[in-house]
N, C-alpha and C positions, 0 to 999 in steps of 0.2 A: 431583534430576535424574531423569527418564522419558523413557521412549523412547514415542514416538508417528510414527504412520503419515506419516510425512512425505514426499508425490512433490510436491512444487512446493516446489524450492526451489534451488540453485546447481549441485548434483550434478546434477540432472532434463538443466541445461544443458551441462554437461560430457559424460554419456552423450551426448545428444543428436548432440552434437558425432559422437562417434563412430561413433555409429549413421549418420552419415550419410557416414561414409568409412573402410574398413573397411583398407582401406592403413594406417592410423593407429591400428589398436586390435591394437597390439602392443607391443614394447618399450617405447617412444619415452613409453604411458601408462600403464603400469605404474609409477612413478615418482609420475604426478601422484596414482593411487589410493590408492599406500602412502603416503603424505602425509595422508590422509584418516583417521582413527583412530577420530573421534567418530562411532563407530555399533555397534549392536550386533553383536556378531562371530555366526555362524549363521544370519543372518535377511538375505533378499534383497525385496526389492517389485517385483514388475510389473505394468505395463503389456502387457496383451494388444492388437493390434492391433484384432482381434475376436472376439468371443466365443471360447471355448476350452475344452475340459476340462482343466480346471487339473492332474487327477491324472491322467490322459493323458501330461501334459506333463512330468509329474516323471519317467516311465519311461524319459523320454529322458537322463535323469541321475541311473542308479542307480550308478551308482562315487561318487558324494559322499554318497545317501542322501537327494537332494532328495522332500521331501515338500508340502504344504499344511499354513499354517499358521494362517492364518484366510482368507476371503472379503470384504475391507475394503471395494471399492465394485463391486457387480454391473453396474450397468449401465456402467460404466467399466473393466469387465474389469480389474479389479484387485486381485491378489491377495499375503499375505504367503506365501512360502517360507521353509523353514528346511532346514539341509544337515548332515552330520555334518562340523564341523571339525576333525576327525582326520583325514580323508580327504582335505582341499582346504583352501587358503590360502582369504580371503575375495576376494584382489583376481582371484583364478581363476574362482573359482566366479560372480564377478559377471560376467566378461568373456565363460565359459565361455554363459551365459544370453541373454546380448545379443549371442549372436550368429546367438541364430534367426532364424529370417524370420517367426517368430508374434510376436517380443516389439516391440512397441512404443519404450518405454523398460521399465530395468532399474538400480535403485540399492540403496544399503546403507538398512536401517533405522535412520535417524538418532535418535540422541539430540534432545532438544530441550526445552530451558529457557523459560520464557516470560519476555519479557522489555516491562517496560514504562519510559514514559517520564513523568515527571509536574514539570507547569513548577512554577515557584516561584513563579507569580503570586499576591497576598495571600488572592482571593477564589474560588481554583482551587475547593478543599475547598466550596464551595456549589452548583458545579457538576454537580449528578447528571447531567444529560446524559450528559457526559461520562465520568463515572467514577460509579457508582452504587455506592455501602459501603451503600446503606439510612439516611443521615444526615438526611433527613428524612421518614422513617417509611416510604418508600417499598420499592421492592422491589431489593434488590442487584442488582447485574448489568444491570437494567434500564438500557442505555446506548447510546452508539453506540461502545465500545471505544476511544474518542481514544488515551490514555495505549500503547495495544499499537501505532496504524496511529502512533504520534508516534515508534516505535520503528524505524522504518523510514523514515519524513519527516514532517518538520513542513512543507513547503512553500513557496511563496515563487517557485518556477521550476517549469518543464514538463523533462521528462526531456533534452530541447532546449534547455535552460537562455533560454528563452523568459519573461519576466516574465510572472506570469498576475496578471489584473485581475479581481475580482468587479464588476459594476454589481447596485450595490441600490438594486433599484425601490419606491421606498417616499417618504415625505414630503420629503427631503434627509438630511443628519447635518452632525455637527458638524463641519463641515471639519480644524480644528484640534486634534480631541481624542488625548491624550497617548497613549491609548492603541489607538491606529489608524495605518494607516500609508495615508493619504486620496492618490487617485490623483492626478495632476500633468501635465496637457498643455502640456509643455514647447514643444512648437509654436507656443504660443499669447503673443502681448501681453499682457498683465491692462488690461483697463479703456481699451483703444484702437478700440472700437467698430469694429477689424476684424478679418475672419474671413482671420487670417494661415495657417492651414493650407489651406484649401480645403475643409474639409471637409462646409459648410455648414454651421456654425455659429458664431457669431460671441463672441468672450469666454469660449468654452468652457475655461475653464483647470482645474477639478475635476469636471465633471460637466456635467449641463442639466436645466433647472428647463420639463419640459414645460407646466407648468400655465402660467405667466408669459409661457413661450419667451424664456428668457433663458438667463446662464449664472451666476444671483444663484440659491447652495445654501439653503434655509433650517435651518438649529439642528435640524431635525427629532429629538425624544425618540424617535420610536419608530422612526425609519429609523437614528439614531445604533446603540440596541439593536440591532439585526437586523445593522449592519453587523458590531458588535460579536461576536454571534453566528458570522459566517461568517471574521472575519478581523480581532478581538481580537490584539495582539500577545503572543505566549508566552513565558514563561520571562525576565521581565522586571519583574519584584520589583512588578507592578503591577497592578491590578483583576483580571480574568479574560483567561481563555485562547481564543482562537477558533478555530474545526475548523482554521483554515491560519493559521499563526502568523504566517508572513510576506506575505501577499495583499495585493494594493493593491484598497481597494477604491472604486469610483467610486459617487456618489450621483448621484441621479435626484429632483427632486421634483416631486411632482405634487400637483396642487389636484383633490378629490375633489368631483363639483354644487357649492353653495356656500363 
């Protein structure tokens, strides 16, 4: 475990909270902060609202011995403090800080573990995309982080609990394939040559086949792939993994000049 510079994260919201009602930043959350443990004791982070001399700003709190402790992000006015904790509890000295009219936000320096998520799909491990070890001579790291953003959501719904649909514009896919979870216009008849939703389209029940103008998907290899890509189902003892485990995704096919 390391501590790292952590301001976006659940405390950021909590301060928040209180910085925006000052009735409220006293007993009543003193409670909620001793509850809080996992952070380095001594070390405060803020948020300057704007620019500021940060050792300026410690003068203002020499009975704890508040000093600078590094310059973490300048143009974000944001900087680590450190205080003598002989002097001040931590839940004081945090409250004592945020309650200037310079600080922006103000939270403890969090501990923080990295934590990743990695499905059990068979052919995850050939995925550098996603997860790059260098497994095929390439370069570690080289990725788009899946396994970390899977630690926080694999997907499926919008923060609204909204189904969210991919359309892949590409030759069609395989409607049917085990490991896809292919979109379904439930509105729709199959094979009654009427356009029962209204939406202008007629037989639309997984997609539309521009090139034809119909709503016949074809087999497409390589719009299957790409579907597979964006929304591959995860953690399901089966082929690979896709950026959104749970995504429906709709095909599109299209006839290219001949």
């Amino acid at each position: 475990m390391k501590t790292i510079y952590t301001f976006i994260c659940a405390a950021v919201i909590v301060i928040v909270l209180l910085l925006s009602n000052d009735s409220i930043t006293s007993r009543n959350n003193l409670s909620n902060f001793s509850e809080d443990t996992d952070y380095k004791e001594g070390e405060i982070i803020v948020m300057f609202k704007s620019p500021e001399d940060a050792v300026s700003f410690t003068r203002n709190y020499s009975s704890i011995n508040l000093s600078v402790k590094e310059e973490l992000v300048k143009d974000m006015n944001i900087y680590l403090f450190q205080y003598d904790i002989q002097k001040s509890n931590s839940v004081d000295a945090l409250l004592s800080v945020m309650r200037s009219d310079k600080v922006a936000i103000a939270q403890f320096n969090h501990y923080f573990k990295e934590r990743v998520v990695i499905p059990n799909d068979t052919r995850f491990a050939e995925q550098w995309d996603k997860n790059n070890t260098g497994q095929t001579g390439g370069t570690p790291d080289a990725d788009i982080d899946a396994p970390e953003a899977w630690d926080i959501s694999t997907g499926g719904t919008t923060v609204f609990g909204d189904t969210i649909v991919v359309a892949i514009v590409d030759g069609g896919q395989q409607i049917d394939h085990q490991d896809l979870n292919t979109w379904r216009n439930w509105a729709e008849i199959p094979a009654n040559g009427i356009d029962d939703d209204n939406n202008g389209y007629i037989d639309d029940i997984n997609g539309w086949n521009a090139g034809s103008n119909n709503g016949t998907i074809p087999a497409n290899q390589h719009g299957t792939h790409c579907a597979g890509i964006a929304g591959a189902k995860g953690n399901n003892n089966l082929g690979v993994a896709g950026v959104n485990w749970n995504v429906k995704t709709m095909p599109g096919g299209l006839r290219f000049g001949d």
